[in-house]
N, C-alpha and C positions, 0 to 999 in steps of 0.2 A: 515410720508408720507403714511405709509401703510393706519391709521384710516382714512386721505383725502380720499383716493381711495373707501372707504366704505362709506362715507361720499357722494360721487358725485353719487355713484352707487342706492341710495338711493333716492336723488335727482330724479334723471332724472325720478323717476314714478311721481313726481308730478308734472314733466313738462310738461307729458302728460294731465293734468287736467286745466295745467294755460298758456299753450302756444297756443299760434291759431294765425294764419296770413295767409296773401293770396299767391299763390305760382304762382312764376313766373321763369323764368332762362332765361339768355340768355348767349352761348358759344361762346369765341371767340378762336379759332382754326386758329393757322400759316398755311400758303398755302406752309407746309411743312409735306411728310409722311415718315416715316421709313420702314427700309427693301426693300428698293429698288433706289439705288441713279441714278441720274441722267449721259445721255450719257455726258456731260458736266463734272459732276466731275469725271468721272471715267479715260475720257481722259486730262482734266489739267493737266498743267505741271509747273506751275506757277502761284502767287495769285497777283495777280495787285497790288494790294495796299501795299504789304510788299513782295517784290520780291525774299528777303533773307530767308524770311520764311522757316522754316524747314517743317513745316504743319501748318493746316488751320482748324479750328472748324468750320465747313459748315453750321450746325444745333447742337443746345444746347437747349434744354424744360428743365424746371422744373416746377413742378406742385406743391404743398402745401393744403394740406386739411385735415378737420377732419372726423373722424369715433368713430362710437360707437363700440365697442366691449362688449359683457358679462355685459353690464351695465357702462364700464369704455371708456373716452373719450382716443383717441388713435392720433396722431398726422402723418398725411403720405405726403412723398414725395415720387414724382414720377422723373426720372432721366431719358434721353435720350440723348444721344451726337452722333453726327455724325463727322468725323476725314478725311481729304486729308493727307495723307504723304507725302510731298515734294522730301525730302532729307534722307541720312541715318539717321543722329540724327532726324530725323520724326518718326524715327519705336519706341524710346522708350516710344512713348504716349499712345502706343498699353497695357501698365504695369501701368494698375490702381487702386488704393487704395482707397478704401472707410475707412474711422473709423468711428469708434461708440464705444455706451457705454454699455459696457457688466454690471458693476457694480455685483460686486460679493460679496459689501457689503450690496447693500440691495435690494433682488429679485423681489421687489417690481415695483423698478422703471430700466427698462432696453430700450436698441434699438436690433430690428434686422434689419439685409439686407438682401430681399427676393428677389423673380424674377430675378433675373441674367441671362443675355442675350446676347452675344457679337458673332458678324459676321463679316468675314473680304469679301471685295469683291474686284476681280483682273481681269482685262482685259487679259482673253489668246485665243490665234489664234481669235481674234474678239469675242469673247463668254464673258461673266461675271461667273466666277466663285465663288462660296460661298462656306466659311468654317466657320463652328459652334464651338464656344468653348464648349469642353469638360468639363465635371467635376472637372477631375486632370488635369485642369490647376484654378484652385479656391482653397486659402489656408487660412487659418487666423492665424494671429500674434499677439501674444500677447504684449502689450506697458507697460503695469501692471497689478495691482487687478480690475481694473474697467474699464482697456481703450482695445480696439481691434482694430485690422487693417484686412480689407477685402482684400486680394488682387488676381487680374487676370489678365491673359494675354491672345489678342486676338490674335489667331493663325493665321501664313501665312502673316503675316503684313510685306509689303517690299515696296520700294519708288515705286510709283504710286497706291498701294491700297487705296481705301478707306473701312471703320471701324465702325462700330456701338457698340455702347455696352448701356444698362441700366439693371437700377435696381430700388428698391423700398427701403426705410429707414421706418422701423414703429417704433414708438419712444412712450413711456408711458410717457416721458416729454412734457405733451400735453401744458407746461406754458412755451417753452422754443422752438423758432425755429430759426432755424441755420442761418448766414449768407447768402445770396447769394453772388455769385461772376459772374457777367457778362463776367470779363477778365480771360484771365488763361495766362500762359507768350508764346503763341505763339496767332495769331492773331484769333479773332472771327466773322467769316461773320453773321452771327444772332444767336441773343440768348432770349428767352421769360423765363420771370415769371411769374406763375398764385399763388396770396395766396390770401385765399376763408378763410375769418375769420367768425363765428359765430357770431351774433349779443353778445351773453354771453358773450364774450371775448373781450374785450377792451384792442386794444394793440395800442401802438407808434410805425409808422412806417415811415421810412425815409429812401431816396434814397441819392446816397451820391456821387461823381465819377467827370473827367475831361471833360466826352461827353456823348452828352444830350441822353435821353432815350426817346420814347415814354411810356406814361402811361395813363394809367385812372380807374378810379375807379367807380365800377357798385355797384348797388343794385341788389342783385340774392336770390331767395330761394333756402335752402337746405333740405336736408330729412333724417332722420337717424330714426333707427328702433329698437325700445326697448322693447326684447322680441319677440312678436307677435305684436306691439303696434305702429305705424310711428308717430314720431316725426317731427316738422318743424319748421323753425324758417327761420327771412331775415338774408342775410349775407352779407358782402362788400367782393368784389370781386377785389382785385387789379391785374392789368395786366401791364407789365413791359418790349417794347421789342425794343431791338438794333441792329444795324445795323453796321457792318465794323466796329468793336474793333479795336485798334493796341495789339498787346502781350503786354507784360507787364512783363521786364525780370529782375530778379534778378541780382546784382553783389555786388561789395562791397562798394558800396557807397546808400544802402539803408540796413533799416535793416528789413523790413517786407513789401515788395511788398506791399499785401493786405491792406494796407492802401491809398495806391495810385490807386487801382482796382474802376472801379464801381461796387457798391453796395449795397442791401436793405438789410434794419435791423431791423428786429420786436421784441419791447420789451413789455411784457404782464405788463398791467396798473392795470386791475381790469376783476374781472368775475362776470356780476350780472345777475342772475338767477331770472326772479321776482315770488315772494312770493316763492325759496326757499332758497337762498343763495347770500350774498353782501360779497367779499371781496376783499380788495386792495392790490395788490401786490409790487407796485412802494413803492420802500424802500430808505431810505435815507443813507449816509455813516454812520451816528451813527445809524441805524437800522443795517446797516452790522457788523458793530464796535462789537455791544451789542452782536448779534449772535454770531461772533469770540470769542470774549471773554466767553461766554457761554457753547462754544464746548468744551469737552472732550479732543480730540486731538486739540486742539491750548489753547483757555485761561486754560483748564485746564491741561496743559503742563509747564502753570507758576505757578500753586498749590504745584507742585508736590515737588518741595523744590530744592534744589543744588545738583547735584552729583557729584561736585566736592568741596567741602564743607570742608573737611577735608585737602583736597588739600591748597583750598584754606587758608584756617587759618596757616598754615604750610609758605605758602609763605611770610607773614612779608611784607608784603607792607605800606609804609611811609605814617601812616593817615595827613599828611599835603601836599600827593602827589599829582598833582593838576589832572584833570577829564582826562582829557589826556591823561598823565602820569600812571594812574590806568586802564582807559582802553586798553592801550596798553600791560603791565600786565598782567591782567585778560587774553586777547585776549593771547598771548604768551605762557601761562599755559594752558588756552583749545586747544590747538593745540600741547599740548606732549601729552594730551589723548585721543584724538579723531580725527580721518580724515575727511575730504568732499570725499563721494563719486561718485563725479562729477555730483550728481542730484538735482534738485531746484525743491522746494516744499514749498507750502504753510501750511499742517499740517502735527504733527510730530509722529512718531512713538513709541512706548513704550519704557521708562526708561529700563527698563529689557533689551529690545531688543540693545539699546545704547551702554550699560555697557557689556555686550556679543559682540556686533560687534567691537567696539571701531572705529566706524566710521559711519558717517552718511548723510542724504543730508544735505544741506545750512540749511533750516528750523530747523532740529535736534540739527543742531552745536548751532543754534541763540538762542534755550530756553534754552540750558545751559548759553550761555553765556548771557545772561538776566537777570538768576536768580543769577548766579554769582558777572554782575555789581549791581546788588537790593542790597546783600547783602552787598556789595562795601560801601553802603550808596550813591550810583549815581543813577539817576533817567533816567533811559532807558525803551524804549519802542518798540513796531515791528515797522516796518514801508511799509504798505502794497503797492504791485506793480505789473506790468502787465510787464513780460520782454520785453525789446525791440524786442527782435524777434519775438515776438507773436501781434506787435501791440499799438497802445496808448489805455491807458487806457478810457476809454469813461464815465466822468465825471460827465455829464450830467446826464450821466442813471447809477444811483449804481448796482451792481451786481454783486454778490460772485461769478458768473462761468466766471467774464473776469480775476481774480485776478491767479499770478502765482507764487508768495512766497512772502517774506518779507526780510527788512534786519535790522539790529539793528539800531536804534538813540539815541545815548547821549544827555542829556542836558549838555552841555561844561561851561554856562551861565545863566542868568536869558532871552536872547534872541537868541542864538547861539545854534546850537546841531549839533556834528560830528557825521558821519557814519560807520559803518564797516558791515563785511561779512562774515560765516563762510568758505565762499566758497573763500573768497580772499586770498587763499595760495599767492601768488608775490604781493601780496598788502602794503596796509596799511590803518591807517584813514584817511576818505574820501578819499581812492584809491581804487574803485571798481572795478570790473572787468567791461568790456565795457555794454555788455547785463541789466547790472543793474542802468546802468545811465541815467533814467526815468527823464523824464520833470515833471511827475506827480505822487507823490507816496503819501501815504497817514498813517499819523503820527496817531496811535490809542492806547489811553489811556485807562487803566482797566474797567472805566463806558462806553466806545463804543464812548465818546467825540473823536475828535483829529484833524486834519487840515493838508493841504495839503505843499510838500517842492517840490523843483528843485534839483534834486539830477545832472542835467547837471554840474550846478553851482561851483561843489566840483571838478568839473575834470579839468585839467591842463594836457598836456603832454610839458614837456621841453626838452630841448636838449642841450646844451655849449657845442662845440667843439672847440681847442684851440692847432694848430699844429702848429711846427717850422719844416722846413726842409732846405735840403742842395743840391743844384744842381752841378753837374759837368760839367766839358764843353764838357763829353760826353754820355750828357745826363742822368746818374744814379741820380735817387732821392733815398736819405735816411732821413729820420726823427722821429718823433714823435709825438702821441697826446694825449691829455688827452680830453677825453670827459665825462659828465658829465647828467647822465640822472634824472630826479625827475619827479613826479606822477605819472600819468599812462605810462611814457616815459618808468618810471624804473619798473613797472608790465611788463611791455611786454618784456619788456631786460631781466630780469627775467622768463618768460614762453617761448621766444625764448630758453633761456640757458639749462634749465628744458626739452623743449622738444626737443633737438639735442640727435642724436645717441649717442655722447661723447662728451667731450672738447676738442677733437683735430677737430671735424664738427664743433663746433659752431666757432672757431676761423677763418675754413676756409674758411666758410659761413659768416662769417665778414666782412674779405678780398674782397671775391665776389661784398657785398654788396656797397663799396667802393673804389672798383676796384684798390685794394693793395695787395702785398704780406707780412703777419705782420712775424713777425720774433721772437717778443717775445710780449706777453697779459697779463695784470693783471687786475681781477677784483674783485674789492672791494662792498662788500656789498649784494651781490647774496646771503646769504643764510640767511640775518638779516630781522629783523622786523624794517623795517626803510623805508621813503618815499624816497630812492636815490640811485641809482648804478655810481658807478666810474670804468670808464677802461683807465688804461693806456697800449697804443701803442705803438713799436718802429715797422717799416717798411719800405718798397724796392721798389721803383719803374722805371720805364724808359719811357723817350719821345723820340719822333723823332730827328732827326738831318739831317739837308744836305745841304749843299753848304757854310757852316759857319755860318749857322746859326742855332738854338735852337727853336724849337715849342712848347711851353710847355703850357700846360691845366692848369693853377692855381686855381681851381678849383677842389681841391680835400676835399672829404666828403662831397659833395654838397647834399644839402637838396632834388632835386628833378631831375633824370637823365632823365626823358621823362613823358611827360603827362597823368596823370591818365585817360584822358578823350579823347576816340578815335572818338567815335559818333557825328555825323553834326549834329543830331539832340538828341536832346533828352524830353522824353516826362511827367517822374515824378520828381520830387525833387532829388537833391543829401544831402548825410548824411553822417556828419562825425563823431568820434566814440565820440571824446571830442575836445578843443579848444586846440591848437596845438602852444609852441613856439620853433622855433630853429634860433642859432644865429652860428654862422662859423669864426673864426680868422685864417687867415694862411700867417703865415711870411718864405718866400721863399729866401734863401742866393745864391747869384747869384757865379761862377765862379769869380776869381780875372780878370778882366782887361775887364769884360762884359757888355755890356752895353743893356739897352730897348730899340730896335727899333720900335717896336708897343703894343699897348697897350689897353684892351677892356675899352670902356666909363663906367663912371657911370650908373645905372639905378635904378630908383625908379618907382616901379607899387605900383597900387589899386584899386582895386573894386569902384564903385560909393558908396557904403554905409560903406566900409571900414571890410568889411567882411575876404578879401585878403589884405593882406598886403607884400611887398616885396622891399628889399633895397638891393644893390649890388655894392660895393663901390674897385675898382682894383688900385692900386698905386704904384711907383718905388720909392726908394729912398734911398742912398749908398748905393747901390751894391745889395736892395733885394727889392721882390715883397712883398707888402701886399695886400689879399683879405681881406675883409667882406662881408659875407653875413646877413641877416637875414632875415627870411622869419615868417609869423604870419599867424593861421587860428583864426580866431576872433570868428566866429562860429559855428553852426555843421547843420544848416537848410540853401540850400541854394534852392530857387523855379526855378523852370523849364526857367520861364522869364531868370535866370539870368545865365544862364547856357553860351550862347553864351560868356560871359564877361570872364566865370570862365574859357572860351576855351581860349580864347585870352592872358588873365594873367599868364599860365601855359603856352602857347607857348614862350610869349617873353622871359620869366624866364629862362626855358630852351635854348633855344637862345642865350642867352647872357652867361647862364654856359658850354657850346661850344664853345666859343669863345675864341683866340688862345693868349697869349704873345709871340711877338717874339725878340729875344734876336742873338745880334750878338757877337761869339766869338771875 
């Protein structure tokens, strides 16, 4: 990188000799100023359009341009936001974070954030008061060797202030600019983009989002100054600006907002400098592939040989054990010498450093065990990915800075290949932990070849519940159940168990969860290398009684006690972690001389595409109730469109597991 920088610095004298053009500009400037807001916002007290609003983005600029420095192209953004504080939870927008990239491995190429700027303005006795941030209120955090976090806070910030703040990003990654984000998850009354690309630079850019933006794109002159010397060249000028965003709010049925945000996205194509420099930048997966495997830290992490080699030879494993079989093995032995340290990574750290820590992130664990299944005589490979939470991978446009670790792939077949993770402590193969179950991951082989898988496809969560109980005819329930969890059911039955205070929490937190009192818990399988947890229940329960008659809820361990989904409206996708099945048996022994006076209907619901699925099946017959339920998520994408359906399927559901047996002594 560093030779580039010498390399363009060089350049740019003989652009002076081979560029000429005719200079013109034209600025388009929002009929919006900072440092001084409006009688209007300072007395709002409410935002029309999202009335619930905690706060309001009133004005948001970002600006995009280049500069010359020292002879080196420098990449700047400029940053302004203006803030309404609605409500209490308004004041924490006042606590802003910038990152950037300190990179401390190669000094060459870094970001800073300059100009920092933040006023709070407050109506008192009729006057507008302003408070300036301080210094010490400005800190930086460290994220690791390369990453930083800016952060501030604007003082005096209380519900009816409004707030300013900006700053500047100067970025030496002049082939690399950042997302924009139009939305933030509270509502945005306007927000502009200005990015002012250099005729040299050829970049792809594309707006992406649910609500239309105004845009247009000019021809403008720019001017930059090399040395003593003014440079010019045309530039495209794109302008990008919106009006009345809605927020855009996190919960748990999405797993990266920012894909459902509007947004522009500049990916640098080519830089041609004429008569001094052509080169393309737009790289393909096996352009990335090649470089991975070229690197020091990742392909050459699978040079380095086995470090658990000795281990390995020592364990005797059955050479006619089938791929399965040995990776489950393999995987079992690197997990008595080595830890995850709860961090996901794309490349790995030093051998030395390994064998000293005896623990590492996902990345570290995966080239051991790579070199482990090689040596197996199995054919494994990384398998590159963008976590869920960071967003889908953007396929279209290859790029090493969207990638966020890898996980292993077996070949199980001549067509087939299982997954695993070093990070899947509660796992198994193809039971990954949620965040790694990508639509789009991308399989790469030693030469940079490789192709893409669905890693959704491998997820399953089950569920078999199967209780017998006994009612009295004054009302005490006692029984039992065996429930039965596989795939990702039995990961997370597993990382629930793992993270309880103790085993006498998790059982009571069970109880809670299925509104029983258990009395005695067995579970089988919590600390194996296997895709399945077993628990058996015995438990106590009680229903109503009055006038001679029995109310009883048969409907116990029901798959869904209230609707995940409170919002009349809703405006992006809902997402689910994996494909979800539970199925429910419960045989209820009635009192001797008891009879069913009512009885809840059959019901069968579904989605129109069969997305939702649900069956509910209530019966009497000598002397005991039987329920069935079973309920299906088929998918884990469901669109905004279909939200309304997903409202109505989850009411009646519930609905119907409310609903009473009544039983006469």
């Amino acid at each position: 990188m560093k030779s580039r920088m010498i390399f363009f610095k060089d350049l740019l004298i003989m652009l002076l000799l081979s560029v000429s053009v005719d200079v013109f500009s034209q600025t388009l400037e929002p009929n919006l100023k900072f440092g001084k807001p409006t009688d209007a916002e300072l007395t709002m007290s409410t935002y029309a359009p999202d009335p619930d609003a905690d706060a309001v983005v009133l004005c948001s600029q970002t600006s995009t341009y280049y500069e010359i420095r020292s002879g080196i192209f420098l990449l700047m953004t400029d940053v302004k936001v203006r803030i309404k504080v609605l409500r209490d939870e308004g004041k924490s927008y006042a606590n802003v974070i910038v990152p950037y990239i300190a990179n401390s491995s190669n000094q060459g190429y870094r970001e800073r954030v300059v100009g920092v700027k933040a006023t709070a303005f407050n109506m008192e006795n009729g006057k507008v008061v302003k408070t300036k941030m301080t210094s010490d209120m400005e800190f930086t955090e460290n994220v690791d060797k390369d990453n930083k976090l800016l952060k501030f806070t604007v003082p005096q910030v209380k519900v009816g202030t409004v707030f300013e703040y900006q700053y500047r990003k100067e970025s030496d990654y002049f082939f690399h600019i950042d997302t924009w984000l139009a939305q933030q998850s509270i509502p945005t009354y306007y927000a502009s983009y200005e990015l002012e690309l250099p005729e040299w630079f050829q970049f792809n850019v594309a707006e992406t989002g649910f609500y239309n933006m105004e845009k247009q794109r000019q021809s403008t002159s720019v001017s930059f100054v090399v040395g003593d010397q003014p440079l010019r060249c045309v530039a495209d000028k794109y302008i990008f600006v919106a009006h009345e965003l809605p927020g855009v709010k996190d919960d748990d049925y999405i797993w990266c907002v920012a894909d459902y945000c509007n947004k522009v996205e500049a990916e640098l194509r080519s830089i041609e400098i004429p008569g001094a420099v052509h080169e393309y930048y737009t790289q393909t997966w096996e352009d990335i592939g090649r470089q991975l495997m070229g690197d020091n830290d990742f392909g050459g992490r699978l040079k380095r040989g086995n470090l658990l080699k000795e281990e390995q030879a020592k364990e005797s494993i059955p050479s006619n054990a089938s791929p399965r079989e040995k990776t489950a093995a393999l995987y079992q032995l690197l997990k008595k010498h080595y830890k995850w340290n709860g961090e996901y990574k794309l490349f790995g750290k030093g051998t030395h450093s390994m064998k000293k820590d005896g623990e590492g992130s996902n990345a570290d664990l995966n080239f051991v065990l790579l070199n482990m299944l090689n040596d197996a005589g199995l054919e494994a490979y990384p398998v590159l990915m963008r976590l869920r939470t960071r967003g889908r991978l953007p396929v279209s446009h290859p790029t090493m800075k969207e990638l966020s670790t890898f996980v292993v792939g077996v070949m199980e077949n001549d067509t087939s290949m299982m997954f695993i993770d070093g990070s899947a402590d509660d796992g198994y193969i193809d039971v990954l932990p949620a965040r790694l179950l990508v639509s789009q991951a991308r399989v790469v082989k030693p030469d940079g070849s490789g192709f893409f898988v669905n890693l959704q496809k491998t997820a399953l969560n089950k569920m078999n519940i199967a209780a017998q109980l006994s009612l009295d005819e004054n009302g005490g329930i006692a029984g039992e159940a065996h429930i039965t969890y596989q795939g990702n059911g039995a990961l997370a039955e597993r990382r629930q168990y793992r993270e309880a205070k103790d085993s006498m929490t998790f059982v009571r937190e069970t109880g809670e969860r299925f509104g029983i009192s258990i009395t005695d818990f067995v579970m089988q399988g919590r600390d194996e290398f296997s895709p399945m947890v077993r628990e058996e229940i015995k438990f106590k329960s009680h229903v109503d009684t009055s006038g001679g008659l029995i109310y009883l809820n048969p409907f116990f361990f029901r798959p869904v006690k209230e609707s995940p989904f409170k919002s009349t409206v809703r405006d992006i996708p809902v997402e689910y972690p994996y494909p979800s099945m539970v199925s429910l048996s419960v045989n209820i022994r009635l009192p001797e001389g008891c009879t069913v006076d009512e009885c809840p209907e059959n019901l069968s619901l579904q989605t129109p595409d069969g997305g939702l699925v649900a069956k509910v099946v209530v019966g009497a017959n000598y002397g005991t109730v039987i329920v069935q339920v079973k309920l299906n998520i088929n998918k884990t994408l469901f669109l905004q469109t279909e939200y309304n359906e997903m409202c109505q399927f989850y009411e009646a559901l519930v609905k119907k597991c409310n609903e009473m047996v009544v039983i006469k002594k």
